[in-house]
N, C-alpha and C positions, 0 to 999 in steps of 0.2 A: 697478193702480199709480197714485197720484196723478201731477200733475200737477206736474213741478219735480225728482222723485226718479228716480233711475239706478240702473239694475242697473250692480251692478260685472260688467264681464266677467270669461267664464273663459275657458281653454286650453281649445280640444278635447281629448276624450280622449286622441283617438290621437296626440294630439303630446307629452301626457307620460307613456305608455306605449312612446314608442317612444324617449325618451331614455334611458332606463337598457340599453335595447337596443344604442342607438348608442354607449353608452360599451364597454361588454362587448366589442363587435364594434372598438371602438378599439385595447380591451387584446388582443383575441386578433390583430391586425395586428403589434402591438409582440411578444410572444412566439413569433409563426410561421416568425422563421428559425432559430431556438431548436428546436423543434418539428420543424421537418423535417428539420434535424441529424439530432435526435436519432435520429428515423424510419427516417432513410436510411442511418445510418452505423452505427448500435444492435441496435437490434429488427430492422431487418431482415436484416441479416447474424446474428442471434440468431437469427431463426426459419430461416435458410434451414441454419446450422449445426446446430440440433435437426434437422430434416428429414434432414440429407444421414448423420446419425449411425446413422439406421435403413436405411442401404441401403449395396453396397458398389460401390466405382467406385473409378478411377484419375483421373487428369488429363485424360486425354480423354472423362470422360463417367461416368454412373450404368450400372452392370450391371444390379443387382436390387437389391430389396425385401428385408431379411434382418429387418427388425423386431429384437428386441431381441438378437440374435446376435451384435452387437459387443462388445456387453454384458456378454454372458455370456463369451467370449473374453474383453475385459479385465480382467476378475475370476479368470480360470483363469491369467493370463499371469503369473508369477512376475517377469519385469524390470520391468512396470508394477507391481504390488503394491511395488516395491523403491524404485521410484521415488513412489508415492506417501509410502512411509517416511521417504525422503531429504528431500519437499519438506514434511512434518511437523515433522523435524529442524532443518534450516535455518530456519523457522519459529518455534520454540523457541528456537533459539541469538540470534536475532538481535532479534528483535520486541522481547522483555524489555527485551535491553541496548540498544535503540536508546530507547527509551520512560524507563528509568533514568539512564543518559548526558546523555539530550537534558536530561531536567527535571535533572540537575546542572550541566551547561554553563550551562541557562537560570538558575538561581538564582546561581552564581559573577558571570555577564558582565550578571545586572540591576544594573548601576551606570553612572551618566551622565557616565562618566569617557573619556576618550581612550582609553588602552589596551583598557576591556572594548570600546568599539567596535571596534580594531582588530581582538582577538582572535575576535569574530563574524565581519567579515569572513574571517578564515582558517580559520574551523572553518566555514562556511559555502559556502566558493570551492571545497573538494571535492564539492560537490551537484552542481558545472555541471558538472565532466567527464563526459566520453565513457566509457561501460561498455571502450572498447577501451585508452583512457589509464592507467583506474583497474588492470586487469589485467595491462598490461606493468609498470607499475611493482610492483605489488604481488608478480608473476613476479619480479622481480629482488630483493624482500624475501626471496624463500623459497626462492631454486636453494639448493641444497645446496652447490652449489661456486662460490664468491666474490658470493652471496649476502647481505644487510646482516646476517640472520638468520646466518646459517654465519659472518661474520667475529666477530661478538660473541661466538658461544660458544666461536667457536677460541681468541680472546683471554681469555676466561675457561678456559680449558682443557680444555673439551668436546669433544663429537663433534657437528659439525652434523648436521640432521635433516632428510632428503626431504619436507618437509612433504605436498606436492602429491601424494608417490607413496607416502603411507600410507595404508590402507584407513582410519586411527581417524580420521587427523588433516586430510585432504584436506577435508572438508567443514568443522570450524573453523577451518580458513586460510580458506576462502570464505567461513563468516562473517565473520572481524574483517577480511575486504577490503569486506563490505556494510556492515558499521557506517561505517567510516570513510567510506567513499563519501554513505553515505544520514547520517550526524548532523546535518547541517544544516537537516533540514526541522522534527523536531521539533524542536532546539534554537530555531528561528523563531516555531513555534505556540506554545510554552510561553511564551515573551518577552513574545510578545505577550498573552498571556494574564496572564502578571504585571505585565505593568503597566495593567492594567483593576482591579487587589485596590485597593479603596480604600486609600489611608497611612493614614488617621487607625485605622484598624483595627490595625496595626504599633504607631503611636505607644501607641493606648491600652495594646495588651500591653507595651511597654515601660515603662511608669508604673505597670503593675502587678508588676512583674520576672519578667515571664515568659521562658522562658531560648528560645534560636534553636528547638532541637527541639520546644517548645512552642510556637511561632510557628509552625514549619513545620507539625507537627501539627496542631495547633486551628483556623489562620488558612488557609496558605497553599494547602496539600493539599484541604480543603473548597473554597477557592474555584476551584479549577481541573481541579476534579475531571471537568467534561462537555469541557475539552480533552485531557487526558488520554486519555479513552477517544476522543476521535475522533482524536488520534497512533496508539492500537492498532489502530484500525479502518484508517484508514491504511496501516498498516504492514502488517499481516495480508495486503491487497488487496496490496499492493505485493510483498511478500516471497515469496506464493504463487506469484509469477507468475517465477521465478527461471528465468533462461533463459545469459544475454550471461557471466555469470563463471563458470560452470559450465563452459561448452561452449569458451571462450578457456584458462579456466588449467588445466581436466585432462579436456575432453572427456568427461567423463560418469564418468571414472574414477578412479580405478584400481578394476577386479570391480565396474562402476556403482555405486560406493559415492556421488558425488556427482552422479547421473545424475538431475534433476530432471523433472516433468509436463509441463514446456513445451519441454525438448530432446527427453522419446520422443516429441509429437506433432509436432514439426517433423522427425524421424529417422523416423514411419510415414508421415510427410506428403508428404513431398518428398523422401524418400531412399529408403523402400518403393513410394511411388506406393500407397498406402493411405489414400484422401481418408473413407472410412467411418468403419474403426474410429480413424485421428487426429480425426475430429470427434466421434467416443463419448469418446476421453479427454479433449475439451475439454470439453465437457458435466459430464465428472465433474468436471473441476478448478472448473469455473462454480458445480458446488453447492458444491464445497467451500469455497471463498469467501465463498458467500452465506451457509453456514449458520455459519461460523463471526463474522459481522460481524454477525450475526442473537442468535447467541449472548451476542456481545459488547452488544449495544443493551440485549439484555432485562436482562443482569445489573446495567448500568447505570441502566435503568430502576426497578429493584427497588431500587436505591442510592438514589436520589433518593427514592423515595415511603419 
C-alpha cells in the first residue's frame, strides 16, 4: 500500500451476522405473549383433551387406558348419532340465512345517511346480549299461551302453536332466535368490506346502464367474495358449537330433537361424571369443525384460481 492511501474499514464479520439475528430475536420478544397464550390456553388443553379421550375416568381421576373404546361407544350410541344430526340441522338452518340476511342488511344500510346509521346500530345491539337475555325474550315470543307468537295468530283467527314442544318445529324456533341474536357480525364484515369496492367501478357501470342486479352480480359479489366465505367459516365455527339456547329454551327437547354436541358433552361431562367418553365427543365435534372450514377454504380457493 503506498504512502497517503487508506484502507476503508470494514465491520467485523460477526457484528453483521449477528444483526439480523438480533432483530429476529426482537420480533420473537414482541410475539411471545401471543405465543404462550396460545400454548397455554390452546394446544395445551388440546393435547391433554386428545389424551384424556382414550382413557375412562371421572372427576376424581383417570381409571384406565380404553384406547379407542369411547370411540367406538360413540358411534354405537343412538342420542349421540341424534345429536350429531341436530348440530348438522341447526347448522344448515342458520349459517345460510345468517351469511344472506347479513350481505342484505349490509347492502340496504351502505348509505352515509343518519338513519342507515341508526339502523346498524339496532340490528347490531342484539350481538352484545347475554345467550340468557336473548332466550327469555325469545321464550316469551313462543309460549303458546299469551305469547307475542299465540296473540298474532289468535287475532288473525288461528290456533297458536307450542313452537318449543314440537318435535318439527323446536329447533327452527332456535334458529330464527340464532339469527337474530348472531346478525350483526356479518352484517359488520360485509359493511365493511363494501366500503373497501372502489366507486369509480359503480360509477363506470352506471354510465354504461348497467341495471342494480348487474352491479351486484358483475361488481359487487366479485369483490367480496373472500369476506363472504370468512362470514361462513365464521359462522360454521360459531354455530357448531350450539350449547346456551338449546339447553335455556327446551333442554335438549322435546325426544332430543334439539339436543346438540356441546349439551351431551357437558350432560356425560359433569352430569354422568364421564370425563373420557365427553372428551371423545369433543374431539369428534373439533374435527367436525376443522374439516368442515377446511372444506369451505378449499372451495374458496378453487374460486379464486
Amino acid at each position: 500500500m503506498s504512502e497517503g492511501t487508506f484502507a476503508e474499514p470494514t465491520a467485523p464479520p460477526t457484528l453483521a451476522l449477528s444483526r439480523p439475528l438480533a432483530r429476529d430475536w426482537v420480533g420473537l420478544w414482541f410475539v411471545a405473549p401471543y405465543l404462550t397464550l396460545f400454548v397455554t390456553m390452546i394446544m395445551v388443553p388440546l393435547a391433554m383433551g386428545i389424551g384424556l379421550s382414550f382413557t375412562k375416568g371421572d372427576l376424581f381421576g383417570i381409571d384406565r387406558f380404553v384406547g379407542l373404546g369411547n370411540f367406538v361407544r360413540l358411534f354405537g350410541d343412538p342420542i349421540f348419532l341424534q345429536t350429531v344430526w341436530n348440530t348438522f340441522y341447526f347448522v344448515l338452518l342458520t349459517v345460510p340465512a345468517l351469511a344472506v340476511i347479513g350481505l342484505g342488511l349490509a347492502l340496504a344500510l351502505n348509505r352515509p345517511t343518519r338513519w342507515a346509521a341508526v339502523l346498524r346500530t339496532i340490528f347490531f345491539a342484539s350481538t352484545v346480549l347475554s345467550v340468557t337475555v336473548v332466550t327469555l325474550v325469545w321464550r316469551l315470543v313462543f309460549l303458546p299461551d299469551g305469547g307475542l307468537l299465540a296473540i298474532g295468530t289468535q287475532a288473525l283467527g288461528g290456533t297458536p302453536v307450542a313452537f318449543l314442544n314440537d318435535q318439527n318445529l323446536a329447533m327452527p324456533a332456535i334458529a330464527i332466535t340464532t339469527i337474530w341474536w348472531c346478525i350483526g357480525l356479518p352484517m359488520v364484515l360485509f359493511l365493511a368490506a363494501l366500503q373497501q369496492v372502489p366507486r369509480d367501478l359503480y360509477e363506470a357501470a352506471a354510465l354504461d346502464g348497467a341495471s342494480r342486479w348487474t352491479t351486484l352480480r358483475r361488481i359487487t359479489l366479485p369483490a367480496i367474495r373472500r369476506t363472504f366465505v370468512l362470514v361462513l367459516i365464521i359462522e360454521v365455527i360459531l354455530q357448531f358449537q350450539l350449547f346456551g339456547q338449546a339447553q335455556l329454551m327446551t333442554l335438549g327437547g322435546p325426544n332430543n330433537a334439539t339436543r346438540p354436541i356441546v349439551l351431551f358433552i357437558y350432560e356425560a361431562g359433569w352430569r354422568q361424571w364421564e370425563l373420557g367418553y365427553a372428551a371423545a365427543a369433543a374431539q369428534v365435534l373439533f374435527a367436525m369443525i376443522l374439516v368442515a372450514a377446511m372444506l369451505q377454504y378449499r372451495v374458496s380457493r378453487r374460486g379464486d384460481a
